[in-house]
N, C-alpha and C positions, 0 to 999 in steps of 0.2 A: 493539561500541560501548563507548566506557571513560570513564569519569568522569573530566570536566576540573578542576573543581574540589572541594574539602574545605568552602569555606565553603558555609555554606546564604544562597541568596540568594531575594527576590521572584521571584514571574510577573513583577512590573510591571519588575525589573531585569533578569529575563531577557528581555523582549522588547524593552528599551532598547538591552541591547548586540547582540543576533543580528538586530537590523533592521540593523545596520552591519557584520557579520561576516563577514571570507570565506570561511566555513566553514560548513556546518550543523551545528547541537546541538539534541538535544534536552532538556526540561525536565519533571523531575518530581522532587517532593520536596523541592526549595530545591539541587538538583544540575543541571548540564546536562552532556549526552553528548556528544560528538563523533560525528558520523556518518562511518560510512570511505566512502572514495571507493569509485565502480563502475567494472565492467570495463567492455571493450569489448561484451561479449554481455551481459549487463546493460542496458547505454544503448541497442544494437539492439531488445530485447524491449521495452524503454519506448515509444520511437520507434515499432514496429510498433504496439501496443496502442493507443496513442493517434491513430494514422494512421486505421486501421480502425474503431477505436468514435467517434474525433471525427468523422469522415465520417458514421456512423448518426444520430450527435445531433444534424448541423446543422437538423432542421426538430422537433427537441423540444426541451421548457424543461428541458435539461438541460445542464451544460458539466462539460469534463474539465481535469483538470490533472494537473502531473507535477512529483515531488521538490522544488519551492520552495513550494508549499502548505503550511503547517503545518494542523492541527487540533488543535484543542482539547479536551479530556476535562474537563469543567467540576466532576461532580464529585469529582475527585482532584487538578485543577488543573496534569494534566497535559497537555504540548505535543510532537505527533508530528510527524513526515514521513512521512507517505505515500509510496511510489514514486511511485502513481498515486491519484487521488481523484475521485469524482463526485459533483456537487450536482445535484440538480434543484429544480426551481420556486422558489418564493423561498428565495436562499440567507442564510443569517444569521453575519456574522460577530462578531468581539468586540470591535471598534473600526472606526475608519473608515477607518483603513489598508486594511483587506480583505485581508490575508493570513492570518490567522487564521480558518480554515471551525470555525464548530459544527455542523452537522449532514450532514456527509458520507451518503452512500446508496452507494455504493458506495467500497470498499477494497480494493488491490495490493499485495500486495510479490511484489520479485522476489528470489528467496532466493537467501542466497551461503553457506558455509559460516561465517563471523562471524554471521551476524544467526539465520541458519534456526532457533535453539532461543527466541529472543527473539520470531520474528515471530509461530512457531507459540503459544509458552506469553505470558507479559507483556504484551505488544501487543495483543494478539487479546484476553485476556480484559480489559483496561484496554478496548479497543475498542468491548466488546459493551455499554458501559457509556450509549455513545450511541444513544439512542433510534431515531434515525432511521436509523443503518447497517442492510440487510439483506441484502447480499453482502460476504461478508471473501474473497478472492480470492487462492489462493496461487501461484507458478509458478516453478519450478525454471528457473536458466540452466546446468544442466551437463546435463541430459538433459529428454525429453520427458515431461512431467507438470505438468497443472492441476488444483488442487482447489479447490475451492467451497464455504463453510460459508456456506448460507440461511437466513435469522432466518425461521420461522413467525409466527402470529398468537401462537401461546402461547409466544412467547417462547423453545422451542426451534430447536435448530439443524439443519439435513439438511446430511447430510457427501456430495462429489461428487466422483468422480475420474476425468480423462482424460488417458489415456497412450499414443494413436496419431495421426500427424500426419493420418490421417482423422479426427477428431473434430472436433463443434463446439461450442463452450461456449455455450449459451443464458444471458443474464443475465437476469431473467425484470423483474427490479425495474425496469431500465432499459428492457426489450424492444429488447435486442441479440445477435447473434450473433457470436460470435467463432473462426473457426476457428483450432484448432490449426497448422496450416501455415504461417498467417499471422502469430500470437505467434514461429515459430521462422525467418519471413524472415531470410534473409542470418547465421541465426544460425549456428555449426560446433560440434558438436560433441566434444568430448576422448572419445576413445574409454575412454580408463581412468577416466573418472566415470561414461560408461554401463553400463560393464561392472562398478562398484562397485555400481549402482543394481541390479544385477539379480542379486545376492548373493543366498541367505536370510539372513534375521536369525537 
């Protein structure tokens, strides 16, 4: 993700022009980012996640969305993309556009080598910033591996990791299950990133 411009500009100008943009950026600081485009296993893992878990929420007050959502980090006044994003019950946005979610409950990304030091460090703690997220959700498209960071009552985190396609991701917040098999439908993958994934450090 690289910074498009040098001037610092408004929220209110960055939301003026990336309503009309054929690109997504992100905004924070008085900077906006340019988001890189996704692969093909990438947009697969998107597509399956939201096949599967939008099928569980049709009879709860919950709804899914994927990569045109922005959210908003109100107190640093910064503006994300989600991969994936979940509201439930009443959702609140920042104008009447309704593209702009404040209170996400559930959070995706599907990590690429560009984003992966961003999603895990910047993101995620800008993220945790929102009251109401208590699933941040991470998952690898070059090999088999979901991890899970769950916001407790006290405001700490429980860290959770599944790396066989028998596994299934309970989301507890939303009361969905997700199996593994399913996030890596129709997905292939590069033998020479599974076989990096299984290196020692």
């Amino acid at each position: 993700m690289l910074s498009r411009e040098h001037d610092k500009i408004s929220p209110a100008e960055y939301l003026s022009m990336e309503r009309y943009s054929e690109i997504r950026n992100e905004y924070f600081d008085g900077e906006i980012f340019a988001m890189a485009g996704a692969s093909r296993e990438h947009n697969q893992i998107s597509s399956n996640i939201v096949r599967v878990i939008g099928n569980q929420l049709l009879e709860k007050p919950c709804n899914i969305y994927s990569s045109d959502m922005k959210v908003k980090v109100k107190e640093i006044e910064k503006y994300t993309y989600p991969d994936i994003v979940i509201a439930c019950e009443t959702e609140t946005y920042a104008d009447d556009n309704n593209d702009v979610l404040l209170n996400p409950m559930v959070i995706m990304e599907i990590l690429s080598d560009s984003t992966e030091a961003y999603d895990r460090g910047a993101k995620f703690a800008h993220h945790q910033l929102l009251d109401s997220l208590v699933d941040y959700i991470l998952i690898s498209q070059y090999f088999c591996q979901v991890e899970i960071f769950t916001r407790r009552d006290d405001d700490t985190w429980i860290y959770s990791k599944y790396a066989t396609m028998e596994d299934v991701v309970t989301i507890g917040s939303i009361h969905c299950e997700l199996s593994i098999s399913e996030i890596y439908r129709k997905v292939t993958f590069d033998q020479r990133d599974v076989d990096r994934n299984l290196r020692p450090i």
